[in-house]
VOTOR-790380 format. One record per residue (C-alpha): chain; x, y, z. Coordinates in pm, 1 decimal, m for minus. Example, Ala and Ser with C-alpha at 12.3 -4.5 7.8 and 13.67 -1.06 7.14 Angstrom:
<kolzas>
mol|xx|yy|zz
A|1230.0|m450.0|780.0
A|1367.0|m106.0|714.0
</kolzas>
This chain:
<kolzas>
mol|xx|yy|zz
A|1822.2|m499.6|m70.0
A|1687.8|m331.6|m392.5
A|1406.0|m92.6|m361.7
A|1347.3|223.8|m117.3
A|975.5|204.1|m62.9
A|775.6|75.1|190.4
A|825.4|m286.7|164.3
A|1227.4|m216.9|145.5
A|1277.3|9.1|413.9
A|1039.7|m203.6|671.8
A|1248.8|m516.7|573.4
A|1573.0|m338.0|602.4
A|1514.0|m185.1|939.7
A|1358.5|m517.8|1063.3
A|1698.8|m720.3|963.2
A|1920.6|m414.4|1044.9
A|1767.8|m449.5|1418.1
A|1854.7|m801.7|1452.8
A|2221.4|m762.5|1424.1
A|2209.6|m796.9|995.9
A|2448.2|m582.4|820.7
A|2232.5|m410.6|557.5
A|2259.4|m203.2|237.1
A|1942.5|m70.0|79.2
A|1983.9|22.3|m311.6
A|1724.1|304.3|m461.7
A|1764.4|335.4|m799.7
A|1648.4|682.3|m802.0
A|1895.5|965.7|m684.3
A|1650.1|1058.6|m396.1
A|1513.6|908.2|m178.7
A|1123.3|984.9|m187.2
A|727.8|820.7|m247.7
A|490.3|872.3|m517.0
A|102.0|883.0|m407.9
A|m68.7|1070.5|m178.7
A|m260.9|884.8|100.8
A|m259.6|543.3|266.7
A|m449.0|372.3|497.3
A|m333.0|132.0|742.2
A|m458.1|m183.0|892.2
A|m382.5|m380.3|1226.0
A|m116.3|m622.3|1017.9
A|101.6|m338.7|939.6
A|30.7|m95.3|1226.3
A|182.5|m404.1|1455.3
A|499.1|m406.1|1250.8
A|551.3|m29.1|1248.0
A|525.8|m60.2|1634.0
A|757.8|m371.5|1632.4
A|1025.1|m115.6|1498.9
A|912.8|161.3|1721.5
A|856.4|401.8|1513.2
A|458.0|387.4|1615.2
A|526.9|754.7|1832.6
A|637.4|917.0|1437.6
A|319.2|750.9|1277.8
A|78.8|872.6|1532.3
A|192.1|1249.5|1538.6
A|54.2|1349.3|1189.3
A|m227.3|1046.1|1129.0
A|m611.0|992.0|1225.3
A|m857.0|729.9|1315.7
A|m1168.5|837.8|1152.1
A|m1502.5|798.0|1318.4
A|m1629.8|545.7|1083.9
A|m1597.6|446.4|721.6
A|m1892.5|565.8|520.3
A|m2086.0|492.8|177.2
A|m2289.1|694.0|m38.3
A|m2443.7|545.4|m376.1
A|m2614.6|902.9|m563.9
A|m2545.0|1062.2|m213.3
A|m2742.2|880.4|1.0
A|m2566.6|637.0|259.9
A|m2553.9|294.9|214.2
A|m2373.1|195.9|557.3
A|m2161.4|391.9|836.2
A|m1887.3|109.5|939.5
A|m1733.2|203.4|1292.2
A|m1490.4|m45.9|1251.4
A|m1504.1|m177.9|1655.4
A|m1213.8|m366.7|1727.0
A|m1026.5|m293.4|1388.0
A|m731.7|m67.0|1396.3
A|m696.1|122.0|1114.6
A|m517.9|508.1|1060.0
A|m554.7|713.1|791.4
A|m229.2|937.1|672.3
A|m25.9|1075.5|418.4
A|232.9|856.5|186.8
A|522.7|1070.0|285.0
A|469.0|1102.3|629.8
A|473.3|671.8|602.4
A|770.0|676.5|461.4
A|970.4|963.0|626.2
A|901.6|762.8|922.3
A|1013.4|449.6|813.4
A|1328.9|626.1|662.1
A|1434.8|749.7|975.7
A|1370.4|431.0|1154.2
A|1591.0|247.5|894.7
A|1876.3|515.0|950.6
A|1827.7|535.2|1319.2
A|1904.3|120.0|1287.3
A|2228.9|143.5|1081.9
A|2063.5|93.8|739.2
A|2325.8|208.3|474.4
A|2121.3|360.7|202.8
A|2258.7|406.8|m125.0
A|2085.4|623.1|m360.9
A|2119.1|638.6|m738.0
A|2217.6|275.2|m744.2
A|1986.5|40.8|m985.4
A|1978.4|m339.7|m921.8
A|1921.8|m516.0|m1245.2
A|1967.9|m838.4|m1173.4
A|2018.4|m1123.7|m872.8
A|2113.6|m1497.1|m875.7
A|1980.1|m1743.8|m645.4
A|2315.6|m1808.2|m483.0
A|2343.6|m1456.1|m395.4
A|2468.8|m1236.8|m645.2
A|2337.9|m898.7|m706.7
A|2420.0|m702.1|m1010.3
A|2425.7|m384.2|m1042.3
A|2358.6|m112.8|m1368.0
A|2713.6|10.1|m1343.2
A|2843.2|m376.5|m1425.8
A|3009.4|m434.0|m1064.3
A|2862.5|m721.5|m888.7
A|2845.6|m807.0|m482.2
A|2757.9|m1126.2|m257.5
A|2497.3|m1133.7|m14.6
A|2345.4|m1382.9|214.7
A|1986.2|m1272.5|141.2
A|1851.6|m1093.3|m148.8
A|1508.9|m867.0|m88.2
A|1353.2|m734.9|m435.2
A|1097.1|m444.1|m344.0
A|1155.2|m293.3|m629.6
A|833.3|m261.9|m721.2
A|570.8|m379.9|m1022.9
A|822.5|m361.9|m1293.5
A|1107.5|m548.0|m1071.0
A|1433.7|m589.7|m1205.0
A|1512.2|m851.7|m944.4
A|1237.5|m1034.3|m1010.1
A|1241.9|m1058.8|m1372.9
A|1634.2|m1142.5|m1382.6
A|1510.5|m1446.5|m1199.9
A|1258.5|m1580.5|m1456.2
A|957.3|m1630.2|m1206.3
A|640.5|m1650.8|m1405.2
A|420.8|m1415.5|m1332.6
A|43.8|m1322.8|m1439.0
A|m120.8|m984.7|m1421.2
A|m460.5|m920.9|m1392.6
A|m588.4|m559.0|m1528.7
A|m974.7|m422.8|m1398.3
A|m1158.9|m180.2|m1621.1
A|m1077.3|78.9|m1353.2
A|m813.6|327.1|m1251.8
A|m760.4|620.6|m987.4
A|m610.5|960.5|m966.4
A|m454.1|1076.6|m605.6
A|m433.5|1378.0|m488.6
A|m353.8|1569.7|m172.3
A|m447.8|1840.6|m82.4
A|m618.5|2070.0|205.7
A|m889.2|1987.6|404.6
A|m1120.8|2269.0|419.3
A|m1326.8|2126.8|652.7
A|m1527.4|2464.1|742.5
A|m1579.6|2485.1|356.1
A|m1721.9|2147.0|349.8
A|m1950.8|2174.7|623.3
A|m2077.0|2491.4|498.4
A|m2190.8|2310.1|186.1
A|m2338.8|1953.6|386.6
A|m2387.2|2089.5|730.4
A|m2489.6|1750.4|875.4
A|m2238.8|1521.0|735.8
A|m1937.6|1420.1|948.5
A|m1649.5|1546.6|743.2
A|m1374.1|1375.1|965.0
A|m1491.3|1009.8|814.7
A|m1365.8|827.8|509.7
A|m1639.8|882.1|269.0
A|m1656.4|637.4|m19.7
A|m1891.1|836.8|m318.8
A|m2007.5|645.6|m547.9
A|m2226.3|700.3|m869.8
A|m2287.7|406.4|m1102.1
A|m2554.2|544.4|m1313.3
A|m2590.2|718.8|m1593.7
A|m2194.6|718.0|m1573.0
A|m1949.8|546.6|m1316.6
A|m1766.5|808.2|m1139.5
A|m1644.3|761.2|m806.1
A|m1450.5|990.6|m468.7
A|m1283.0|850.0|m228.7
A|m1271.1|1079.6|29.9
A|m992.4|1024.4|327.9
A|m864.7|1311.8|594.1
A|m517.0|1235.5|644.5
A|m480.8|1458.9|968.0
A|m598.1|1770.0|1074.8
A|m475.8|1976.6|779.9
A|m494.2|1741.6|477.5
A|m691.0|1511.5|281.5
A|m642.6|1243.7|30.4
A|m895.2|1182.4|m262.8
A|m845.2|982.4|m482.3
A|m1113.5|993.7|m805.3
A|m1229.7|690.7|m991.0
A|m1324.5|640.3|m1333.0
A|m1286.5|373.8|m1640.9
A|m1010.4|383.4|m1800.7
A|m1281.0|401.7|m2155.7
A|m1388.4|690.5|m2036.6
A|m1168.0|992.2|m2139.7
A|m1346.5|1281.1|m1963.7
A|m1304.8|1104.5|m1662.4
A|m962.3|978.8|m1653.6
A|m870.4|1313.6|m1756.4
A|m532.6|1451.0|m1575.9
A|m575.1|1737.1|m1496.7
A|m918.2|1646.6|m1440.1
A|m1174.4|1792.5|m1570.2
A|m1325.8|2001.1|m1297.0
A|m1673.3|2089.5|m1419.6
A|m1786.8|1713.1|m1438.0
A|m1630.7|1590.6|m1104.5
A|m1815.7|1905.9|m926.5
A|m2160.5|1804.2|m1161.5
A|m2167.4|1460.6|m1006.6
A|m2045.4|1561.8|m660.7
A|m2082.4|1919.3|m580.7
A|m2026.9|1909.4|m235.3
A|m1694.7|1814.9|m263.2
A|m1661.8|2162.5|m511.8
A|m1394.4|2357.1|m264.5
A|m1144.3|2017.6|m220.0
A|m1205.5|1932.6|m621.8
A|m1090.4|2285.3|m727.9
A|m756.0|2208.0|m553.6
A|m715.8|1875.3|m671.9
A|m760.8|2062.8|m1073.5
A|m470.4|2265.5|m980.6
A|m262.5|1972.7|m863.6
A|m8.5|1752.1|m1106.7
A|m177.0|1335.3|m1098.7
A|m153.3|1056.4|m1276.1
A|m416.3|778.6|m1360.5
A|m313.5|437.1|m1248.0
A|m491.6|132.6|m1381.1
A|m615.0|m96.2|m1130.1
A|m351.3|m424.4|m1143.3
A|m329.5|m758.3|m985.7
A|56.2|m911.7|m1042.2
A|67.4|m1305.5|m872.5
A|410.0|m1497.7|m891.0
A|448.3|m1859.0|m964.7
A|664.8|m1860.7|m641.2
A|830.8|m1552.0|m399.1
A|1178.8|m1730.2|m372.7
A|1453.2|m1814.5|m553.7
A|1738.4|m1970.9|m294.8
A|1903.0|m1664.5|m136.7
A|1630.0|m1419.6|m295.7
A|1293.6|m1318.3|m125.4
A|1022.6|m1127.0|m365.2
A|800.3|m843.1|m112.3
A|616.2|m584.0|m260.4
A|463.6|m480.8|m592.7
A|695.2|m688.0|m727.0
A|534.1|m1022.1|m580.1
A|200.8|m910.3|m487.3
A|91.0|m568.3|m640.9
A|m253.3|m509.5|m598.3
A|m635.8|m359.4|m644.4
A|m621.5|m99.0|m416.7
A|m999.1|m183.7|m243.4
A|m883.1|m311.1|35.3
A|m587.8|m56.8|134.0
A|m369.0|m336.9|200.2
A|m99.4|m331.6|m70.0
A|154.9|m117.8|179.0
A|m6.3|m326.1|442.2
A|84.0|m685.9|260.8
A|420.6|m554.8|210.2
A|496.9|m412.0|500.7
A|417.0|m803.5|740.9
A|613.4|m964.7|434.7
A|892.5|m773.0|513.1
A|840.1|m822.5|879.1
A|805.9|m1169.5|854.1
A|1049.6|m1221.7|581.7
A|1317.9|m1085.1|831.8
A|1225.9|m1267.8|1136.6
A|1249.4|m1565.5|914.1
A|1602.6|m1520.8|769.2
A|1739.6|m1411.8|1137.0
A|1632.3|m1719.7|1229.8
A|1711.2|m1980.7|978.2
A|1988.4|m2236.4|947.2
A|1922.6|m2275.4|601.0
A|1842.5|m1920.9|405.7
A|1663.4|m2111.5|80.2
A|1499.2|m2332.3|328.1
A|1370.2|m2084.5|557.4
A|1208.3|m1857.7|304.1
A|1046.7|m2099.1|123.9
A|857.1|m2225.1|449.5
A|823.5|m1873.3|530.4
A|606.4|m1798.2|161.3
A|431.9|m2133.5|308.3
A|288.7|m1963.9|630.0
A|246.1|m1601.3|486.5
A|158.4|m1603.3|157.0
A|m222.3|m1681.0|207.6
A|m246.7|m1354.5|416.2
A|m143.0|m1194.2|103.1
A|m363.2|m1414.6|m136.8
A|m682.0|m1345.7|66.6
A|m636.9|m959.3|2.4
A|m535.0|m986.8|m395.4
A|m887.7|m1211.0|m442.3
A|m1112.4|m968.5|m257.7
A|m927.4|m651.8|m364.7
A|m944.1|m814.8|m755.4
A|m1285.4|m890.5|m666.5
A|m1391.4|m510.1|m537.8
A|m1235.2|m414.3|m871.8
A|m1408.6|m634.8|m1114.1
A|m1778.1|m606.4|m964.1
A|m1759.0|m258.4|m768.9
A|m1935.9|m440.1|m495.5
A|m1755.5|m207.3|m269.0
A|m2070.8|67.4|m366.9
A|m2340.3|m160.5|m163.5
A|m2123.4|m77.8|162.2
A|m2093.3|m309.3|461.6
A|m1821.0|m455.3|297.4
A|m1561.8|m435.7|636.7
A|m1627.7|m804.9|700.3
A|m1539.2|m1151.2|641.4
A|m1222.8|m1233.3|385.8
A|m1215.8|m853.0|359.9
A|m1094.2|m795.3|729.5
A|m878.2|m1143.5|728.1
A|m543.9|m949.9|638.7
A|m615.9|m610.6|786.9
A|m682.7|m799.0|1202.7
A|m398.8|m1035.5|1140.0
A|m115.6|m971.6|1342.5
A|191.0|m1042.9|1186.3
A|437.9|m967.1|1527.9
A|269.0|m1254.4|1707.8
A|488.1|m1526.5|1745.5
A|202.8|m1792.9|1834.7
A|m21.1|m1694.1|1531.2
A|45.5|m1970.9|1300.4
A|6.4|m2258.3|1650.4
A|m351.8|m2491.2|1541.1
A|m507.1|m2554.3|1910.4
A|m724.0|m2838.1|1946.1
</kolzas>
C-alpha cells in the first residue's frame, strides 16, 4: 500500500480486517493531513461505520441544520437535506480516526518510506532501491502518484478558472450572531458574489468549537488569491463574516487550483489506482474523500474475495467506477459554470454518489 491519506488508510484497515497482512508506506516521516475541513456523505459515512470507527467520527463532528445559499447576501435556497446523511468535521479529526482504526486492525505503518514505482505482477519499488512482492498493489498516493505514473496509465487533467484557500479556525459564534442576529450560524453557508468581482465563502462549522472556510477566487485575480489573504477586501465583500476572516489573515494557507485528473483505466494486474491519484477532483460536491474512501471499501471487499486478483479488480472498476464518474462530471461542471450560486443544487446526479451505499452487498442486483 503506498499512500497514508484517506483513501490508504480506509483500504488498509478494510483488507487488514479481513485476515490480509498489510503494510502501509507514507512517504513523509509523519504521519499527518493537509486541509482543514471535510464534509461527508452517506457513501463514505457507511464505510467508516463498516470499520467501526463511526463512535470516533461522531464525537467531534456535526449535522448542520440545512445547507444554505446567499448570492449578494440574500438567500437563494435553505436545503434540509431530508433523508441525506451528511456530517460536517475537521480533516484531522477524519484521519486520526481512521489512523487508529488501521492500527487497532494490525496495519503496519511505515513512515518515511516513498514508493516510486509498481509492476503489474506485483512488484513495488521503493526510493531506497530495495524491492518487495505483494499480492495486491493500492496507489493512494495522491495527484502526483508515483505508482501510477510508473505504470504508464494515460491520464487527462482538467484545470477550472478557480481555486480555494482553507482555513480553520474558531467559531465565534456569539461574534457572528452579534453582527447577523437572525441568521442560523450552525448551517453551511455557501456566499457567493459574482458581480462586479467573483469572490466567494464557504462557510462550514466543523463542531462546536471550530469552523472551516474555505475562500474562493480566480486564480487571474491576484488580490484575491492572495495568501495571506488580503483581509480588507474579503471583509468589503462579506463583512459579516469580519471576526472569523481576521483569524483566517493570521493563519498559514495555500491556494489550490480546482483539478479534474481521469485515468484511461484504474488497474494494472496486481495494482488498484484509489484516490487523487485515479480520480482527483472539483471539490463542489465534497465527495473527493468520499469517492475514495467506497473505492477503497470496495476495492478490498473485491480482492478478499477474488480467485483471480487482475480479474477481480478489473470487474470491480466495472461496477464502481460510474459512482465516481457521476461526481467528477457534476463537480467539473459546478466548477466551470458556478451554477452552484443559484442554490437548490442537492438533487439529481449531484446526490447520486453522496446516497449510494457502498457496504450494501445487494446494490449492484437489477430487479425486474
Amino acid at each position: 500500500m503506498s499512500g497514508g491519506g484517506f483513501a490508504g488508510l480506509t483500504a488498509a484497515t478494510a483488507l487488514a480486517q479481513r485476515g490480509w497482512s498489510v503494510r502501509l508506506h507514507e512517504r513523509s516521516p509523519e504521519l499527518r493531513t493537509e486541509g482543514a475541513g471535510i464534509v461527508l456523505w452517506n457513501n463514505s459515512l457507511q464505510v467508516i461505520d463498516a470499520i467501526k470507527a463511526g463512535p470516533d467520527l461522531m464525537s467531534r463532528s456535526m449535522t448542520p441544520p440545512a445547507y444554505e445559499t446567499r448570492m449578494n447576501n440574500v438567500i437563494q435556497s435553505q436545503e434540509t437535506l431530508d433523508g441525506i446523511r451528511w456530517r460536517t468535521l475537521t480533516r484531522p479529526h477524519l484521519f486520526q480516526t481512521l489512523l487508529v482504526a488501521a492500527r487497532e486492525a494490525g496495519v503496519e505503518v511505515v513512515a518515511g518510506s516513498e514508493v516510486v514505482g509498481a509492476s503489474p505482477d506485483g512488484t513495488i519499488r521503493f526510493a531506497n532501491g530495495d524491492s518487495a512482492e505483494a499480492d495486491l498493489i493500492i496507489g493512494a498516493d495522491g495527484v502526483g502518484s508515483a505508482v501510477r505514473d510508473s505504470l504508464d496509465i494515460p491520464l487527462k487533467r482538467e484545470r477550472s478558472r478557480d481555486g480555494i484557500t482553507r482555513f480553520l479556525v474558531p467559531r465565534r459564534k456569539a461574534e457572528l450572531q452579534a453582527l447577523e442576529p437572525d441568521t442560523e450560524w450552525d448551517n453551511v453557508i455557501d456566499f457567493w458574489n459574482l458581480d462586479p468581482r467573483v469572490l466567494r465563502v464557504l462557510y462550514t462549522p466543523a463542531n462546536d468549537e471550530e469552523l472551516y472556510i474555505a475562500l474562493m477566487s480566480p486564480a487571474a485575480d491576484a488580490d484575491g488569491s492572495r495568501v495571506p489573504i488580503d483581509l480588507d477586501l474579503w471583509t468589503s465583500v462579506f463583512p459579516q463574516l469580519a471576526p472569523v476572516l481576521e483569524d483566517a489573515a493570521k493563519t498559514p494557507g495555500r491556494y489550490y487550483g480546482y483539478q479534474t485528473t481521469r485515468l484511461d483505466h484504474w488497474t494494472e494486474g496486481k495494482v488498484a489506482l484509489i484516490g487523487d491519484a485515479a480520480h482527483a477532483m472539483c471539490p463542489a460536491l465534497a465527495q473527493g474523500a468520499g469517492c475514495a474512501m467506497q473505492n477503497a471499501w470496495t476495492l478490498a471487499v473485491a480482492a478478499t474475495e477474488a480467485d483471480d486478483i487482475p480479474a477481480a479488480l478489473i470487474d470491480w472498476e466495472r461496477l464502481e467506477r460510474p459512482y465516481t464518474d457521476i461526481a467528477q462530471d457534476r463537480s467539473q461542471w459546478y466548477a466551470d459554470t458556478r451554477e452552484m450560486a443559484k442554490g437548490n443544487q442537492f438533487q439529481g446526479d449531484s446526490v447520486v454518489t453522496a446516497t449510494y451505499n457502498p457496504t450494501d452487498p445487494h446494490r449492484h442486483e437489477v430487479h425486474a
